[in-house]
C-alpha positions as CSV (number, residue, x, y, z in Angstrom):
1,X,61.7,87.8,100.8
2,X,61.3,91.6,102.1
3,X,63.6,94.4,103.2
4,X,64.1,94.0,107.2
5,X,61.5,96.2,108.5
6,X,62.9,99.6,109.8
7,X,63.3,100.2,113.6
8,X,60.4,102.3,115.7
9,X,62.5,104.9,116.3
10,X,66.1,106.3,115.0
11,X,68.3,107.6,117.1
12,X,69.7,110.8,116.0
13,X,72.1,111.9,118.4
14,X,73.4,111.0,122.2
15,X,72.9,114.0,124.6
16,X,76.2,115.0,126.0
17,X,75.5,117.7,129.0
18,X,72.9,120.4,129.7
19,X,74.5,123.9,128.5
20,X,73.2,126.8,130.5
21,X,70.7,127.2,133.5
22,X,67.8,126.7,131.4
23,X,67.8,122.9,130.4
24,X,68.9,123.1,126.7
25,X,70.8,120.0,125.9
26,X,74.4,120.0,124.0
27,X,73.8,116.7,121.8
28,X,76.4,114.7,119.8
29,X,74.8,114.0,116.2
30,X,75.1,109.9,115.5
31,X,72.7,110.8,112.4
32,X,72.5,113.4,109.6
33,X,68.8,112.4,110.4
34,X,69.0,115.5,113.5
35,X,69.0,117.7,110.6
36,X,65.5,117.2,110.1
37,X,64.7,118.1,113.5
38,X,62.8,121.6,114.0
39,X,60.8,123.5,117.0
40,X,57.3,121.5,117.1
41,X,59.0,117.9,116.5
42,X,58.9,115.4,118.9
43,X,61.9,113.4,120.3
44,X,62.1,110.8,122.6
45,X,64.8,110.2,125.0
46,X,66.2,107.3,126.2
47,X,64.3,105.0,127.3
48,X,61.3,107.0,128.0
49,X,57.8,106.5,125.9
50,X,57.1,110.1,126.8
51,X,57.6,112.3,124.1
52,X,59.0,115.4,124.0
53,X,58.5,118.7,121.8
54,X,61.6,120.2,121.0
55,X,61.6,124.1,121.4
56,X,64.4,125.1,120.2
57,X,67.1,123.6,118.0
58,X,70.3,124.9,116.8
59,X,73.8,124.2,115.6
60,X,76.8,124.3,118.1
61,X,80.3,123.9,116.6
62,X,79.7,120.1,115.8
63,X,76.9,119.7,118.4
64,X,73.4,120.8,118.3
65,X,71.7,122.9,121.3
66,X,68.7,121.3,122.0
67,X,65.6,122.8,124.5
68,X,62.5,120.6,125.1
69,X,59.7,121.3,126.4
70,X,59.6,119.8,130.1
71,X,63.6,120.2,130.7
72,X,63.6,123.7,132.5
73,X,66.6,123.9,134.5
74,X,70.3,123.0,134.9
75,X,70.2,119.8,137.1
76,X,67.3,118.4,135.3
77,X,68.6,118.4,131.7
78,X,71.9,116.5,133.6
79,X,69.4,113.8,134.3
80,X,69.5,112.8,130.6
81,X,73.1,113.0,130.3
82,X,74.7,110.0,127.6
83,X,71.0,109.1,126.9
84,X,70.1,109.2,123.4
85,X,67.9,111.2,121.7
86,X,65.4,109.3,118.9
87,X,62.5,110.1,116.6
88,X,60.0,108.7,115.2
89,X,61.0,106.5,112.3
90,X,57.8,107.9,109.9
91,X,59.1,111.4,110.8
92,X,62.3,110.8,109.6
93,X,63.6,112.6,106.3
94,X,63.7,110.5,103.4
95,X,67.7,109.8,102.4
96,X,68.8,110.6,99.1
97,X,69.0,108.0,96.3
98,X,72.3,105.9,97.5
99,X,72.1,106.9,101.1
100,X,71.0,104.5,103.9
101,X,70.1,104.0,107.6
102,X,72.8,101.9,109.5
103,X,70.2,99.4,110.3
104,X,69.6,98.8,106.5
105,X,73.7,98.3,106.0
106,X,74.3,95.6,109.0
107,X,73.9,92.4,108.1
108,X,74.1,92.3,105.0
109,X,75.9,89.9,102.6
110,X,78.4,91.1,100.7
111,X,79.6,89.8,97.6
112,X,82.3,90.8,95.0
113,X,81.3,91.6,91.4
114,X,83.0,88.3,90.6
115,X,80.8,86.0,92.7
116,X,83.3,85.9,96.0
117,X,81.1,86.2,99.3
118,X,83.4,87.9,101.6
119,X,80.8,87.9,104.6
120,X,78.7,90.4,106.1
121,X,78.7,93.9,107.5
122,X,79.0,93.6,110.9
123,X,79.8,97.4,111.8
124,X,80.0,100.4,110.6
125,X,83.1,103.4,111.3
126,X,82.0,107.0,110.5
127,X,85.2,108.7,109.0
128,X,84.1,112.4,108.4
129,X,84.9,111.7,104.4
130,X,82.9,108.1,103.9
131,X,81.7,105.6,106.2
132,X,83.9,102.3,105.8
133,X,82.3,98.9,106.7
134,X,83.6,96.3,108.4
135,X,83.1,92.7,106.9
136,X,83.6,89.7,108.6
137,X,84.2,86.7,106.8
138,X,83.0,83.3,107.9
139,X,86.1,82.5,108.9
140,X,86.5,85.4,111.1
141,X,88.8,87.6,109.4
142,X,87.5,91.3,109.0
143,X,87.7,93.1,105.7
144,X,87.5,97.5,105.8
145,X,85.6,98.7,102.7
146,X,85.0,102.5,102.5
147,X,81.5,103.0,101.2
148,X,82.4,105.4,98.2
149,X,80.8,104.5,94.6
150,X,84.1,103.1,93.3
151,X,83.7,100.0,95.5
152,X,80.0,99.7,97.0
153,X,78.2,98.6,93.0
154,X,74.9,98.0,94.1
155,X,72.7,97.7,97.6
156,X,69.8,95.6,97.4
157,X,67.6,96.3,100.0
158,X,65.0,93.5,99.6
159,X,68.0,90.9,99.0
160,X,69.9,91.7,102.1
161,X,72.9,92.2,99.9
162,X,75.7,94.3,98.4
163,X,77.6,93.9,95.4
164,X,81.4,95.4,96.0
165,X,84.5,96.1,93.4
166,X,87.8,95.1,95.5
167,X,90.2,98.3,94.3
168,X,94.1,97.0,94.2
169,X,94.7,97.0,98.1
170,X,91.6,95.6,99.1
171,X,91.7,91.8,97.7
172,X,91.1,89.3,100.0
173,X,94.6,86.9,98.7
């Protein structure tokens, strides 16, 4: 058995409204993966197979300003408002040891370090601090587990599994 195989394209972030009268973009990170983003890479929006070169990229409070090439004006960057903005997956940044793509983390099985199967990751919430996964069990009760190093023990990519330590407040009875 194999490690699902990764997505065509991540999205990194969900463009929110054009900012100015020259077609830069105000665009809500869903990734840290936007961070890799520079002037020269190419995006894809929505839909669309077309790419896009990105001119110009900045930080914006907790937004990014974002100018592509082909956007020039006000009322066509509205065009693209609440589409999402994607990359290439092989452009990507490589994660750090212990980090992972959502797609990677849904699904999964997960399993307590005492041989319990509580069910599978079925979504995941972004808290600012840690992400915490949902995990629904086969009898349809959901489970939060916040993804910190105290509780998530091992991810096994190729297995489709996780191996979790239940802290006091988290057990299942």
């Amino acid at each position: 058995m194999s490690a699902r195989q990764p997505p065509e394209q991540l999205v990194v972030g969900r463009i929110a409204r054009p900012h100015g009268v020259r077609g830069a973009l105000v665009v809500d990170p869903v990734s840290r993966v936007i961070e890799s983003l520079r002037p020269g890479s190419i995006v894809f929006i929505g839909e669309l197979e077309m790419p896009f070169e990105i001119v110009n990229i900045r930080p914006h409070r907790k937004r990014y300003l974002v100018a592509v090439e082909g956007i020039d004006d006000r009322n066509q960057a509205d065009e693209y408002r609440d589409l999402e903005v994607k990359l290439s997956y092989a452009e990507g940044a490589p994660l750090d040891e212990h980090e992972y793509y959502y797609w990677q983390i849904l699904g999964m099985t997960v399993d307590t370090e005492q041989g319990e199967q509580l069910g599978e990751v079925i979504n995941i919430i972004e808290t600012g601090a840690n992400d915490v996964y949902i995990i629904r069990s086969s009898s349809g009760d959901d489970l939060l587990i916040p993804a910190i190093e105290d509780v998530i023990l091992k991810v096994d990519l190729e297995a489709n599994r996780m191996l979790v330590r239940l802290l006091p407040g988290l057990q299942t009875d």
